[in-house]
Structure formats: C-alpha cells, structure tokens
N, C-alpha and C positions, 0 to 999 in steps of 0.2 A: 389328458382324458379325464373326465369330470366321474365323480363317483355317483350320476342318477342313471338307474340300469337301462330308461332307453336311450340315453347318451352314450352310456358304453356298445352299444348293439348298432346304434347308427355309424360308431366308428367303426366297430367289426363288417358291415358290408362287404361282399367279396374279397372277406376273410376267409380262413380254414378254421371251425371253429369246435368244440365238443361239448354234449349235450347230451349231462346221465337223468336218466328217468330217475321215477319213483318206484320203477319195478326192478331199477337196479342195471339196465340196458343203458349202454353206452353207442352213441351214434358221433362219427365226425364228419362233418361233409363244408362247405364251402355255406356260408350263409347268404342269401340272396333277397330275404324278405322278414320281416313280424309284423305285427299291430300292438295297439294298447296294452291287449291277453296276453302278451309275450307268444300269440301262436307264431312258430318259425316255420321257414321253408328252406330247406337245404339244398344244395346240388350235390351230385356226383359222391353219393353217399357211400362210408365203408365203416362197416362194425369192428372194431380192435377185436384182438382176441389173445389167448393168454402169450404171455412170450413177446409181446408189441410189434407181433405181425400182423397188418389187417388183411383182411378179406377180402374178395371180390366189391368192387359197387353193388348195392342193394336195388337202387336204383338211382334214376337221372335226378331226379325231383323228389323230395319225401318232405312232408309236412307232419309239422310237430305240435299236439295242442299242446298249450300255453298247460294247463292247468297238472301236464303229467312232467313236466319239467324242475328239476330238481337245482339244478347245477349247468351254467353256461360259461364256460370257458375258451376266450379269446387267444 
C-alpha cells in the first residue's frame, strides 16, 4: 500500500474503516465512496462508545465532509 492518502482510501474501499472528527466524534462504518476533499461516504454506520461496545447503526449511509475529518483509519 503506497503512503499518498488517496491510494490508501482506494485500497480501503469496502473496508470497515474509522473516522474521528475535529469535534472529537468517532464514526466506524464500511467505506463506500470519497473525492479529492477526502468528503467520505460510509455504510452501515455505528458510533463506539466508552468500554468498545458500539451502538446501534446511526444509519445506512452517512456522509462525511472532508474538511471535518481529522483522522482515517484503515
């Protein structure tokens, strides 16, 4: 896997991947989509929570702008 980040993102494709904001919000869902902006598009979303039990699906689909994205983890 090459170290330019949207080589790393085209690898992750329906991966399970994790995505902390800038507000400090942790999202893990299946990645299914980005652009240039690094905006994501997740599937089958579930927020951790403390103890590394996650929660329900938030939802099917949930899009992430690029610009509130801190950290992407494969």
């Amino acid at each position: 896997m090459s170290g330019r980040p949207l080589d790393v993102l085209e690898a992750s494709l329906g991966e399970r991947v994790s995505v902390r904001l800038k507000s400090g919000d942790e999202y893990v869902g299946d990645l299914a989509g980005y652009d240039q902006h690094m905006n994501l598009v997740l599937e089958d979303v579930t927020i951790p929570i403390e103890g590394g039990v996650e929660e329900a699906p938030v939802e099917d689909t949930t899009i992430i702008r690029g610009d509130n994205v801190v950290s992407i983890t494969p």
